[in-house]
Short mmCIF file of the C-alpha atoms (twelve columns), coordinates in Angstrom:
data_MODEL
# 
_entry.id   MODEL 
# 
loop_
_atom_site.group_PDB 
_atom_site.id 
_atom_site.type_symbol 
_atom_site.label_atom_id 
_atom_site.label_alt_id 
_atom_site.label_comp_id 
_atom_site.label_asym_id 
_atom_site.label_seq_id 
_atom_site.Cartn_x 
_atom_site.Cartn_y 
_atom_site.Cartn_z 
_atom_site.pdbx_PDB_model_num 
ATOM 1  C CA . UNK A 1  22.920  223.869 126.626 1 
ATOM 2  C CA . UNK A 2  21.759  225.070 123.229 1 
ATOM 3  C CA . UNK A 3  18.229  224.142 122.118 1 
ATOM 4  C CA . UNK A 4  18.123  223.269 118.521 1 
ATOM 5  C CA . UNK A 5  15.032  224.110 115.904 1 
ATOM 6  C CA . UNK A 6  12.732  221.511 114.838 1 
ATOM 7  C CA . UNK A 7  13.863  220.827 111.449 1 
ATOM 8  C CA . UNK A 8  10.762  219.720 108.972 1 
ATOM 9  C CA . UNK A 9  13.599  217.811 106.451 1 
ATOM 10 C CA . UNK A 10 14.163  215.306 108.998 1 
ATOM 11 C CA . UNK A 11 10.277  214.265 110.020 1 
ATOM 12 C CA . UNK A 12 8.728   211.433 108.430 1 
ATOM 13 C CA . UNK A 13 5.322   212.361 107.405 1 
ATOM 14 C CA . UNK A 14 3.494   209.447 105.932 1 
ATOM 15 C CA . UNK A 15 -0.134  209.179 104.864 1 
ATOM 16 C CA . UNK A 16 0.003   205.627 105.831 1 
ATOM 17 C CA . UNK A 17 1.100   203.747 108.946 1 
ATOM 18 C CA . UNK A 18 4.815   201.974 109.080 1 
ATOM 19 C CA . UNK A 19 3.660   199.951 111.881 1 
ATOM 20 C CA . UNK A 20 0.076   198.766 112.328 1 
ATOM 21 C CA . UNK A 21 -0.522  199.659 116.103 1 
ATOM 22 C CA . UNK A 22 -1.152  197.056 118.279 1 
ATOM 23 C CA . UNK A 23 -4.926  196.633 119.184 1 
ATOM 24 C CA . UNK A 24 -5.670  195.700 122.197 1 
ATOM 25 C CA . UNK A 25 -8.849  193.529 122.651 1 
ATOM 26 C CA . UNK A 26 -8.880  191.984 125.872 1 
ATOM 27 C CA . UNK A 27 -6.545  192.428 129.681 1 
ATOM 28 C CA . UNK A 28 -5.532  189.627 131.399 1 
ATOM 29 C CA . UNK A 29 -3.172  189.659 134.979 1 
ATOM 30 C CA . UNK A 30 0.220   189.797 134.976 1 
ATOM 31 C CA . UNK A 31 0.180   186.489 137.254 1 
ATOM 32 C CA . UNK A 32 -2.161  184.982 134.722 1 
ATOM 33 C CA . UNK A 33 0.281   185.414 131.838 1 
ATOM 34 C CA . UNK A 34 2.905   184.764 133.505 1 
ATOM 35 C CA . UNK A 35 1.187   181.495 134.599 1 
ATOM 36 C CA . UNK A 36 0.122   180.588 131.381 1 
ATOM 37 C CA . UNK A 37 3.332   181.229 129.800 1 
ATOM 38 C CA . UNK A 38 2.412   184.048 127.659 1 
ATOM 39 C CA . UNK A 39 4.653   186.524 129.629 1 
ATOM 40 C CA . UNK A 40 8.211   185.305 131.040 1 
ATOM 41 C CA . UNK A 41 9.737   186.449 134.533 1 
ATOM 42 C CA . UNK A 42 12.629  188.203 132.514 1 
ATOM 43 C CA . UNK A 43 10.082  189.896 129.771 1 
ATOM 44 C CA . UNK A 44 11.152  193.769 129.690 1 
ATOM 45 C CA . UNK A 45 7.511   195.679 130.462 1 
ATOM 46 C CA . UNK A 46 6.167   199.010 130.056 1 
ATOM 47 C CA . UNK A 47 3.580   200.291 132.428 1 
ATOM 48 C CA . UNK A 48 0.825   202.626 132.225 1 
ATOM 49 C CA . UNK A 49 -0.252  203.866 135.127 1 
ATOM 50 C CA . UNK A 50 -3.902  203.624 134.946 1 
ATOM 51 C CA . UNK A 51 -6.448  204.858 138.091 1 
ATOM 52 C CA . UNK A 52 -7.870  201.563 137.458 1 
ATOM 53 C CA . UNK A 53 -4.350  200.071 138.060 1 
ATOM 54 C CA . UNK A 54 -0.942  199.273 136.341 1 
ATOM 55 C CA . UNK A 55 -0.901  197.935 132.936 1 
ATOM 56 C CA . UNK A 56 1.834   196.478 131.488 1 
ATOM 57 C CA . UNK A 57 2.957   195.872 127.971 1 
ATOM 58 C CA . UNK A 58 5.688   193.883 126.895 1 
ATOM 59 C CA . UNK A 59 8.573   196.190 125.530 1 
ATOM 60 C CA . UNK A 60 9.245   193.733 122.383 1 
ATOM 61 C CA . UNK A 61 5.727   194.247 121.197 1 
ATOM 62 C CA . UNK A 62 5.594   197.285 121.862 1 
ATOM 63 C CA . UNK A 63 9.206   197.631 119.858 1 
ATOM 64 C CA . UNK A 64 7.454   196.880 116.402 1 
ATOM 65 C CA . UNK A 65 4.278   198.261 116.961 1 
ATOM 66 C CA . UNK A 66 5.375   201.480 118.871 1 
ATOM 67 C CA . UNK A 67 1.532   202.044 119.214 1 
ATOM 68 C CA . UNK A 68 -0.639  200.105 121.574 1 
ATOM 69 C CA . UNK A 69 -5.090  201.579 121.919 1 
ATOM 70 C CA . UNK A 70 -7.780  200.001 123.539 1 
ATOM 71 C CA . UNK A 71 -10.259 200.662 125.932 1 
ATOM 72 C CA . UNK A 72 -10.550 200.566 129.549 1 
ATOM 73 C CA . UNK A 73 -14.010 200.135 130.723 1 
ATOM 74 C CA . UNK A 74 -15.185 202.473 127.672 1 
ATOM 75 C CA . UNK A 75 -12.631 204.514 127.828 1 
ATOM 76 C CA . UNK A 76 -10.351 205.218 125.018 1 
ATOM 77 C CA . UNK A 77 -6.731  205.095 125.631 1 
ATOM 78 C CA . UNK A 78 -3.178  205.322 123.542 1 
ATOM 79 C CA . UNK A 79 -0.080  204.470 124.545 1 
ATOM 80 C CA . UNK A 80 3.059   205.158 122.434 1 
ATOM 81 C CA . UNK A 81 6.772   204.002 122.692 1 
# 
């Protein structure tokens, strides 16, 4: 296997965002959402693995955004897809 150099030509360096990242105000359960409809059984998640527990966000969201941040209990956090 042959390791290739970065090559600056192909990065896309913007000073503004393509995709305004997906800020995240509030948490709710998984069994909540999923009880209320705003998550289906077949939804494709991604989870961070938090010490305060999983998180999940759903992979079509996270598609467009490719950038979720919040907080979790003052704590800053990024996740990126």
């Amino acid at each position: 296997m042959t390791s290739q150099a970065f090559d600056p030509d192909r990065a896309i360096l913007k000073t503004e965002d393509m995709f305004k990242p997906l800020a995240v105000g509030r948490t709710t359960s998984l069994r909540a959402a999923l009880a209320q409809g705003r998550v289906r059984e077949a939804s494709d998640l991604l989870l961070l693995n938090h010490e305060r527990g999983p998180i999940a966000f759903v992979k079509a969201e996270m598609a467009y955004h490719h950038v979720a941040q919040g907080e979790i209990e003052g704590e800053p956090y990024l996740v990126s897809f």
